[in-house]
C-alpha positions in Angstrom: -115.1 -121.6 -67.5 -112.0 -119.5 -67.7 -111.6 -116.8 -66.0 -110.9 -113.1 -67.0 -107.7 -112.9 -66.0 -107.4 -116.0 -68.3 -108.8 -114.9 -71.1 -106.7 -111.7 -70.5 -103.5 -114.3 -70.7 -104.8 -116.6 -73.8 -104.9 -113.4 -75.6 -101.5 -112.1 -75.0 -99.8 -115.8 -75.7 -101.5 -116.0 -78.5 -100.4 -112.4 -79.5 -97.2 -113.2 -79.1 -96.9 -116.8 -80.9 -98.9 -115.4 -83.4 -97.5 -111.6 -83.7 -99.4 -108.4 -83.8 -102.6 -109.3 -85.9 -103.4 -107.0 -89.1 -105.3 -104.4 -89.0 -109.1 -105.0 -90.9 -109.4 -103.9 -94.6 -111.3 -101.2 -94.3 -113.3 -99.2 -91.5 -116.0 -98.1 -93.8 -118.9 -100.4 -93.0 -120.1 -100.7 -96.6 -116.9 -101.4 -97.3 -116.5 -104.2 -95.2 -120.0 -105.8 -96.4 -118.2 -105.6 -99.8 -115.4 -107.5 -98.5 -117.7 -110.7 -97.2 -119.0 -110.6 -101.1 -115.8 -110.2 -103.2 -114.7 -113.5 -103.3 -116.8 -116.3 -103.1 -115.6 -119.3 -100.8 -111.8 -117.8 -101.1 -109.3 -117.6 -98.1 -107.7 -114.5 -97.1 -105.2 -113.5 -99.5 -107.5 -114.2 -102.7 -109.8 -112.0 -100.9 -107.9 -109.3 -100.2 -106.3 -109.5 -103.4 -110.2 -109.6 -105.3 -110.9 -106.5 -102.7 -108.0 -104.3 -103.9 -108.6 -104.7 -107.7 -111.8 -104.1 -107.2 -111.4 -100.6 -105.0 -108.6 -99.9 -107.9 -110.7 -100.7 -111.2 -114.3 -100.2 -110.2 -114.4 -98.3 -107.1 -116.8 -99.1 -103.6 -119.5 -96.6 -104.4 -122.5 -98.4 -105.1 -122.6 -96.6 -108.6 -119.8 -97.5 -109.7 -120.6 -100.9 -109.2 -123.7 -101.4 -111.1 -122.2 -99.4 -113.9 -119.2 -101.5 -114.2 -119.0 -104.3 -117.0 -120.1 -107.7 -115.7 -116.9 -109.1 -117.7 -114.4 -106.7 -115.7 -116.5 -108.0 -112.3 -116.7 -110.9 -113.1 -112.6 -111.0 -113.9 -112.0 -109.5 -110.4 -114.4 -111.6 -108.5 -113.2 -115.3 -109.7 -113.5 -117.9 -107.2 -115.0 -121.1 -107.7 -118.1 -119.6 -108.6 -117.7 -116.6 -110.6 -120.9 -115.7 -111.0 -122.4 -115.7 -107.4 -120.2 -113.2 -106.1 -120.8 -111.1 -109.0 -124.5 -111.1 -108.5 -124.0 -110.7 -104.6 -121.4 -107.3 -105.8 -124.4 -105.7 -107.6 -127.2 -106.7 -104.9 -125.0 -105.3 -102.0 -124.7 -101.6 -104.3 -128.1 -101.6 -105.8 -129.8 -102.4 -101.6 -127.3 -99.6 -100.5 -128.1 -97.1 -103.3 -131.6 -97.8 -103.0 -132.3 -98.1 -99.1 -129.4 -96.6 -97.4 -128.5 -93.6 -99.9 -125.4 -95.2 -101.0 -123.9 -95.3 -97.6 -124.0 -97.2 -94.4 -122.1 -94.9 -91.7 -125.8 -93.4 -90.2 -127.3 -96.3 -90.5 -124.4 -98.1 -88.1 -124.9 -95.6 -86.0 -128.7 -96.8 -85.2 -129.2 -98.6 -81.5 -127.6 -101.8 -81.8 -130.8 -104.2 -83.3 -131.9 -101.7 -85.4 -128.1 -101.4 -87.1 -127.7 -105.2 -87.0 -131.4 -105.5 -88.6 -130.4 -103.3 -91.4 -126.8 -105.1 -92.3 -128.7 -108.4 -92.7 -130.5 -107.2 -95.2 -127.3 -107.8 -97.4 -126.0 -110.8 -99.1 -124.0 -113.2 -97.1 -124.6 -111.1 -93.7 -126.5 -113.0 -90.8 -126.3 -111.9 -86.8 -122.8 -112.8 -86.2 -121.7 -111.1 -89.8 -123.5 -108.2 -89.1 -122.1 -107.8 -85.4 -118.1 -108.2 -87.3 -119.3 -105.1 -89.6 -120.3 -103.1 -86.6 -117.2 -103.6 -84.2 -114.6 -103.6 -87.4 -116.8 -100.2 -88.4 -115.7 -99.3 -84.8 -119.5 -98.4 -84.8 -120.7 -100.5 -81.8 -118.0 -102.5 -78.9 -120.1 -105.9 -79.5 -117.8 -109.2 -78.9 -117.9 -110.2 -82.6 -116.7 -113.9 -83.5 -116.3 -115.7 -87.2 -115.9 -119.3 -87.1 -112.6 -120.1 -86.1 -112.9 -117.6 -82.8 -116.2 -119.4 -81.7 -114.2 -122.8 -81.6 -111.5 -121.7 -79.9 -113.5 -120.4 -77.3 -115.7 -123.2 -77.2 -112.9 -125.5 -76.9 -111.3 -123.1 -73.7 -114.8 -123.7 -72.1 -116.6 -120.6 -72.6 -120.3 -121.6 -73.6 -121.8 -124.3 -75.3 -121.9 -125.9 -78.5 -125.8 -125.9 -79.4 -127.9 -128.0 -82.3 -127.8 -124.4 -84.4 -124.7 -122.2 -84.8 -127.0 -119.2 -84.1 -127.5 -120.6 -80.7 -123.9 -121.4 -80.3 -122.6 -118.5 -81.5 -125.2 -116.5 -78.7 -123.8 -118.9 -76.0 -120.7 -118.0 -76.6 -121.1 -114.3 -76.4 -123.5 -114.2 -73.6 -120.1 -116.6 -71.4 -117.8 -113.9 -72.4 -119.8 -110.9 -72.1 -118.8 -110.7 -68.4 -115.3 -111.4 -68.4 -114.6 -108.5 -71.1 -115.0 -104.5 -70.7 -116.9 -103.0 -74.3 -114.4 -101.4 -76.1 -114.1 -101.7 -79.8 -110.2 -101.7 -80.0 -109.9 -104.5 -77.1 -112.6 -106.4 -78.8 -110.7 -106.2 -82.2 -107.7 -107.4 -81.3 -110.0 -110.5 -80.0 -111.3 -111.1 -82.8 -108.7 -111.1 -84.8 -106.1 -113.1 -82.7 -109.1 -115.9 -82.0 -109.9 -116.0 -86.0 -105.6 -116.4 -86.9 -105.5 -119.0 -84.0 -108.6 -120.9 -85.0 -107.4 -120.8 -88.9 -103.3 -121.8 -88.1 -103.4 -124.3 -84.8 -107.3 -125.1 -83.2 -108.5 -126.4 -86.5 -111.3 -128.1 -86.8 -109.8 -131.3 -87.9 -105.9 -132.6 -86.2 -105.8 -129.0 -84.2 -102.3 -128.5 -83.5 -102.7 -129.1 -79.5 -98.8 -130.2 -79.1 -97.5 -126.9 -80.1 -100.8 -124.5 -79.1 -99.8 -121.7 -76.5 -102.9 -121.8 -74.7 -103.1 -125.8 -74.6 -102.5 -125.3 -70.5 -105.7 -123.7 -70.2 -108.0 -125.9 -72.5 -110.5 -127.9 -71.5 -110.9 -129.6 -75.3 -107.2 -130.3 -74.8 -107.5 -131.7 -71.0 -110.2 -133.8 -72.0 -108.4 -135.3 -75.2 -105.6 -136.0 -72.9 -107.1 -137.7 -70.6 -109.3 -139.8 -73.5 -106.2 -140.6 -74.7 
C-alpha cells in the first residue's frame, strides 16, 4: 500500500502534469445537488454549461424552479434524456422546499450520518454523492471520491475492489483514512486532481500507463508489466 509520503508525491505529479485543478461550481450545497441533476449522463462542459443557463434563466431557489416552464427546463437540461433530468430539477426543489425550508446549509451542518442521511434523500445522491456535496460545501473534511478517483487509487494499491461499489468505495476510504490529515481544502484538491487523472490517463479502458506520472508507483501498472 503506498505510503503517505507517497500519496503526498502522486498528488503533486499529478498537479503538475495536470495543472492547478478548477475550483468546484459552487460552495452552496443545494447548489451542488443541482449540479449532479442538471444534465443527465453529460460530461463536464455540457454540465457546466446546463448549470450556468440554468442559475442565469431560472435561478437555484427551489421556487423558482417549480415555477419555471417545463419547456424553458426542459431546453436547459437536454441531454440524452431530456425529460429525466427535468423531473430530477423539480424533485430536488419541491424535497428542499418541502423538508429542508428551501435550503441545505443547517442541514450540512448536522453530525456527519445525520447530514449524509438527509442528502440521499435527493435524486441521483447515494453515500459517496452525498460525502462530495459535504467536503465541496466545505461542510465536513470527509475523503470524498467519484469514480475516476476510486480507480486510480485502487489501481496505486490503496483498498480493494469488492463485488459492490459501495463496498469498494468504503474500502478505499477506510486505506486512505490514515495516510491523510481531515482538512476540507487538502481533501479537495484530492479529489479533484484523482477525478482529472482518472478521466484524461487511468481510464478505465487502454489507461495511458506510458505517459502516466505516477506509473513508478503503481501496482496496476507493475503488475501489467510484468503480465506482459
Amino acid at each position: 500500500m503506498p505510503t503517505r509520503p507517497e500519496l503526498a508525491r502522486v498528488l503533486d505529479a499529478l498537479e503538475k502534469f495536470h495543472g492547478r485543478p478548477d475550483p468546484p461550481p459552487t460552495t452552496d450545497p443545494l447548489e451542488l445537488v443541482l449540479w449532479e441533476n442538471v444534465a443527465y449522463l453529460a460530461d463536464d462542459r455540457r454540465r457546466a454549461d446546463a448549470f450556468r443557463a440554468l442559475k442565469k434563466r431560472v435561478g437555484t431557489r427551489p421556487e423558482q424552479i417549480l415555477s419555471a416552464r417545463g419547456d424553458l427546463l426542459l431546453e436547459i437540461t437536454g441531454g440524452i434524456v431530456p425529460g429525466n433530468s427535468l423531473e430530477k430539477l423539480r424533485r430536488t426543489a419541491a424535497i428542499a422546499l418541502e423538508q429542508f425550508r428551501g435550503s441545505l446549509k443547517a442541514t450540512v451542518k448536522l453530525p456527519l450520518p445525520e447530514a449524509r442521511k438527509a442528502l440521499m434523500k435527493f435524486p441521483s445522491i447515494g453515500a459517496p454523492g452525498a460525502d462530495k456535496i459535504l467536503l465541496l460545501s466545505r461542510s465536513h473534511p470527509v475523503f470524498a471520491l467519484d469514480s475516476n478517483g476510486l480507480r486510480v487509487l485502487l489501481r496505486l494499491g490503496h483498498g480493494r475492489e469488492a463485488k459492490s461499489y459501495a463496498a469498494t468505495y468504503r474500502s478505499v476510504q477506510e486505506a486512505i483514512a490514515p495516510h491523510l490529515e481531515p482538512d476540507c481544502d487538502r481533501f479537495i484538491r484530492a479529489h479533484l486532481l484523482l477525478r482529472r487523472h482518472g478521466q484524461t490517463l487511468c481510464r478505465r479502458n487502454r489507461p495511458r500507463c506510458e505517459v502516466c506520472p505516477v506509473a513508478k508507483l503503481c501496482v496496476y501498472y507493475r503488475t501489467a508489466r510484468r503480465s506482459a
